[in-house]
KOLFIDREN-211543 format. One record per residue: residue in three letters; y, z, x of N, C-alpha, C, O in turn. Coordinates in steps of 0.001 Angstrom, whole numbers, plus 500000, padded with zeros to 6 digits. Example, Ala and Ser with C-alpha at 12.3 -4.5 7.8 and 13.67 -1.06 7.14 Angstrom:
<marfis>
ALA494310507800513190495500507800512300496700507800513200496681508465514236 SER497750507080512850498940507140513670500030507870512900501138508039513409 
</marfis>
This chain:
<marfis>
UNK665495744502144241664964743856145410664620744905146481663490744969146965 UNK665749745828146882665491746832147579664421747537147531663706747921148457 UNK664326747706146368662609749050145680661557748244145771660643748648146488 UNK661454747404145342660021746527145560659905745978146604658753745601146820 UNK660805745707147565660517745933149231659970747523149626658788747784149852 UNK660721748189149647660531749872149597659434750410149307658951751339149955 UNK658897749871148266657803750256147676656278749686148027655160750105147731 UNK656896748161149045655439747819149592655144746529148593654409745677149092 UNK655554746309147430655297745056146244655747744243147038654847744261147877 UNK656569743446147448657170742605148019657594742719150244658094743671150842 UNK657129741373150821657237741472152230659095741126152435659703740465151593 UNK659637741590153434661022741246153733661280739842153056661962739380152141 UNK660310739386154061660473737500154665660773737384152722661973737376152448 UNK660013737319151746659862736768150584661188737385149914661858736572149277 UNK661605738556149963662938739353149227663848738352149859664486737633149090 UNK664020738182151281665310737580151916665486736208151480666580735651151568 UNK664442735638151010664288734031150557665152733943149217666118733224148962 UNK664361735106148278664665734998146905666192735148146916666950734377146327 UNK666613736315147711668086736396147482669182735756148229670349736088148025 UNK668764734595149328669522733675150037670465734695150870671687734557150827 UNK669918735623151555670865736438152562670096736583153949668889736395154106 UNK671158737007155075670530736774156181669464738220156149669554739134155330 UNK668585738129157140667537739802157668668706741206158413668657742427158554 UNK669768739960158751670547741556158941671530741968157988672182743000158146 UNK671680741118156888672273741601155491671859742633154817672275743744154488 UNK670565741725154645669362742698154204669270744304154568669185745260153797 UNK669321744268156180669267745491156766670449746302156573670541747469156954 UNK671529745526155854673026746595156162672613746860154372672395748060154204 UNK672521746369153574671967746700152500671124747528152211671342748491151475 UNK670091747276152728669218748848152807669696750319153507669886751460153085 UNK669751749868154372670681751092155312671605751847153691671274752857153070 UNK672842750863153397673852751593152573672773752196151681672418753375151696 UNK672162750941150673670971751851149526670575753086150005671164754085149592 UNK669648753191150833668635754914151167670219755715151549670106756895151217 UNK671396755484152037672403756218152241672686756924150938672831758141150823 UNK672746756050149990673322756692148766672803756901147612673360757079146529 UNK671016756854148054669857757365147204669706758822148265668889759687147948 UNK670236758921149042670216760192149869671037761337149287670642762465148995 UNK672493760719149157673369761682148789673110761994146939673181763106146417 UNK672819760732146240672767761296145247671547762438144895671550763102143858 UNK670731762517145727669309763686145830669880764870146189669412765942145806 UNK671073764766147052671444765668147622672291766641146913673490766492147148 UNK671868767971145793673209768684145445674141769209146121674976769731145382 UNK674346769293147098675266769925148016676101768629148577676774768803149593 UNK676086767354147962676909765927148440677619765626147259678471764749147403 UNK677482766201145922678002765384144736679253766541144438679249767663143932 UNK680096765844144904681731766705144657682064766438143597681826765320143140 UNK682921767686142666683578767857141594685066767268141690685340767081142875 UNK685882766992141025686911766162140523688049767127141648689040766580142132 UNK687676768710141958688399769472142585688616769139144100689577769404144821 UNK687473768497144370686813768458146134685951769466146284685496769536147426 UNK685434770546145276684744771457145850683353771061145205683328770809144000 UNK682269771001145913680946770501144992680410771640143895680274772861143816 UNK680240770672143258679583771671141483678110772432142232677891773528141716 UNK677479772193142914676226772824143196676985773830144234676869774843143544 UNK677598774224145261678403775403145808679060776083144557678781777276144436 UNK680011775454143456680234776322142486679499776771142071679700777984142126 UNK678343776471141461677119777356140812675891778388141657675050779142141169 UNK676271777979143448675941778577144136676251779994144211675362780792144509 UNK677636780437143925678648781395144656678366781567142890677292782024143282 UNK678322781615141895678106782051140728676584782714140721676495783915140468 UNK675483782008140974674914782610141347674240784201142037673516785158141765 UNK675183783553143196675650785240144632676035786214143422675405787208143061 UNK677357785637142814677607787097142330676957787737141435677152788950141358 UNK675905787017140416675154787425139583674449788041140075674386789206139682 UNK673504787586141240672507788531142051673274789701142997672540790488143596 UNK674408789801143109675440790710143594675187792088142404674982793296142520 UNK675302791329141498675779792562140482674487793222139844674410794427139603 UNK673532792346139610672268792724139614671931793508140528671339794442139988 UNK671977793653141638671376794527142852672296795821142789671911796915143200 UNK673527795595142246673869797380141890673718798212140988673847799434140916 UNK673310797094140023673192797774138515671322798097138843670970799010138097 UNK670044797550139794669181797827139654669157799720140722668596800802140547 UNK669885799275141508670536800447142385670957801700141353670434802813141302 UNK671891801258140672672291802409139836671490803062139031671416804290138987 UNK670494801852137977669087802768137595668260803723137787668025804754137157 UNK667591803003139291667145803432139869667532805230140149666892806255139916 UNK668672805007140657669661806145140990669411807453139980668987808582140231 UNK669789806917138909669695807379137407668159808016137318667837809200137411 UNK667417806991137135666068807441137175665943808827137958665876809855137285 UNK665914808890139165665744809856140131666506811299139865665989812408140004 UNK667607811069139525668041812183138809667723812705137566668064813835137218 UNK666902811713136682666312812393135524664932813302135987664574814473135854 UNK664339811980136650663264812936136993663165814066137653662164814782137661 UNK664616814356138467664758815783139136665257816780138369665122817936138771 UNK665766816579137421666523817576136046665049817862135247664999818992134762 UNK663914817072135045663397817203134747662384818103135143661872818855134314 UNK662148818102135970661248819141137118662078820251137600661663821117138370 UNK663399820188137065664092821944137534663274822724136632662656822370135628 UNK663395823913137214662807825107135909664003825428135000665109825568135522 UNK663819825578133418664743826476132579665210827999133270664255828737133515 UNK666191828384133509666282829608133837667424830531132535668276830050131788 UNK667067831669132670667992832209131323669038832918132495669943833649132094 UNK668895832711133662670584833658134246669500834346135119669218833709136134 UNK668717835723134901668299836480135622667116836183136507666551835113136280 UNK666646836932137465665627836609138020664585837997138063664769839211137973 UNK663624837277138216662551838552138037661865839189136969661741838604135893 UNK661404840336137155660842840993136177661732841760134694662421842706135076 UNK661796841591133615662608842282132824662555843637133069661510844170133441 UNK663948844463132835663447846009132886662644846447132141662131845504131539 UNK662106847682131740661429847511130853662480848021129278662058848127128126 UNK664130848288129868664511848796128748664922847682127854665196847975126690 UNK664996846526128214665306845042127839664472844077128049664859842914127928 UNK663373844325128347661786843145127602661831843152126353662053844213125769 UNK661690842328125868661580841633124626660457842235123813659523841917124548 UNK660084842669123139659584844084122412657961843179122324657044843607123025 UNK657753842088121533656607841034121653655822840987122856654601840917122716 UNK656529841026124543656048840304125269655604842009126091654903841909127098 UNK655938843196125730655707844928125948654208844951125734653697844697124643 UNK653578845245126741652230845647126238652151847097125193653044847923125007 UNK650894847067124668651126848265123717652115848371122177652380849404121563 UNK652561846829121797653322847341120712652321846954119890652755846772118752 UNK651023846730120005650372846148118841650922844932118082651195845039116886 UNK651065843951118647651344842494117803653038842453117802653732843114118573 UNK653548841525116759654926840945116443655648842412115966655048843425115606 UNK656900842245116058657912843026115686657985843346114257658388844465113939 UNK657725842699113570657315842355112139656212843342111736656441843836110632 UNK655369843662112165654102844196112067654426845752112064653546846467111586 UNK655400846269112464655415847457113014656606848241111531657593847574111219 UNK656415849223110995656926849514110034658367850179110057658914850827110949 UNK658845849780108683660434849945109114661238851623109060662326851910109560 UNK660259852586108255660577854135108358660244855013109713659497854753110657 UNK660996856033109474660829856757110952659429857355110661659044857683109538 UNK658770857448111718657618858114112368657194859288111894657900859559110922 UNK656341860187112099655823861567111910656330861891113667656229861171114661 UNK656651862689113567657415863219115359658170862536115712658129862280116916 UNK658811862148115217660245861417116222659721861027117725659904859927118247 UNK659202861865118178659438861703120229658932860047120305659343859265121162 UNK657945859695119210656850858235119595658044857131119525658012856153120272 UNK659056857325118629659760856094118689660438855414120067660337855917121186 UNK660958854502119842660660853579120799662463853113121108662824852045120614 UNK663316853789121765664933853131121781664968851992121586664061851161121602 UNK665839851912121425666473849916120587666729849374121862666803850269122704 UNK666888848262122308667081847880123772668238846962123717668112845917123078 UNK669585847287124438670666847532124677670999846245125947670229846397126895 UNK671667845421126077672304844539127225673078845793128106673804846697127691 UNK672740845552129128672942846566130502675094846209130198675680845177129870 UNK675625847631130521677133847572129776677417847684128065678471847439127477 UNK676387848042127610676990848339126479676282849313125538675149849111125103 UNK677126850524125217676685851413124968675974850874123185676211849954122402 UNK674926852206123222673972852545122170675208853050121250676343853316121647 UNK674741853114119998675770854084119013675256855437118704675919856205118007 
</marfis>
């Protein structure tokens, strides 16, 4: 009776006839109805068996999910930034600068003519051309 008043199908005068009640029955009737077509719309009105409403429980479940999400996207993030800065350091082998020339790497020596390999394994005609063995600075030659 309520809804098809509500809805405009039906005028008061004709609902109040059909159901033999007074217009201010009617009115305490409707009033309660939209009261408790209100609350049941309402998730934040429908309490759990505890007193605490199930839509605040799943609220605060919620929070903390998006709580924990926002540190773990934080921490990525975080992560990220430090890869990409490890990534962009330079390799360094310890020293800085130019090699001496008694410890450059025999390959990278201008003048040896190509790879280490290339260069033959008997002594020379004149001794003086050969070339000392190259030694880590502290430790003697034999």
């Amino acid at each position: 009776m309520l809804l098809s008043v509500l809805s405009g199908e039906t005028p008061v005068t004709d609902a109040i006839a059909q159901a033999k009640i007074s217009r201010g029955t009617y009115y305490q009737l409707e009033t309660r109805a939209l009261n408790a077509i209100l609350a049941a719309m309402n998730p934040l009105a429908s309490t759990s068996s505890s007193g605490e409403s199930a839509a605040s429980e799943r609220i605060a479940q919620l929070e903390a999910m998006l709580k924990r999400s926002a540190q773990e996207s934080r921490r990525t993030q975080r992560l990220l930034l430090l890869t990409r800065k490890s990534i962009r350091a330079p390799v360094t082998t310890g020293r800085r600068g130019r090699w001496p020339r008694a410890l450059a790497p025999s390959s990278s020596r201008a003048g040896t003519g190509g790879s280490p390999l290339s260069m033959s394994s008997g002594p020379k005609k004149g001794g003086a051309s050969e070339r000392p063995i190259p030694t880590p600075p502290g430790v003697r030659s034999p």
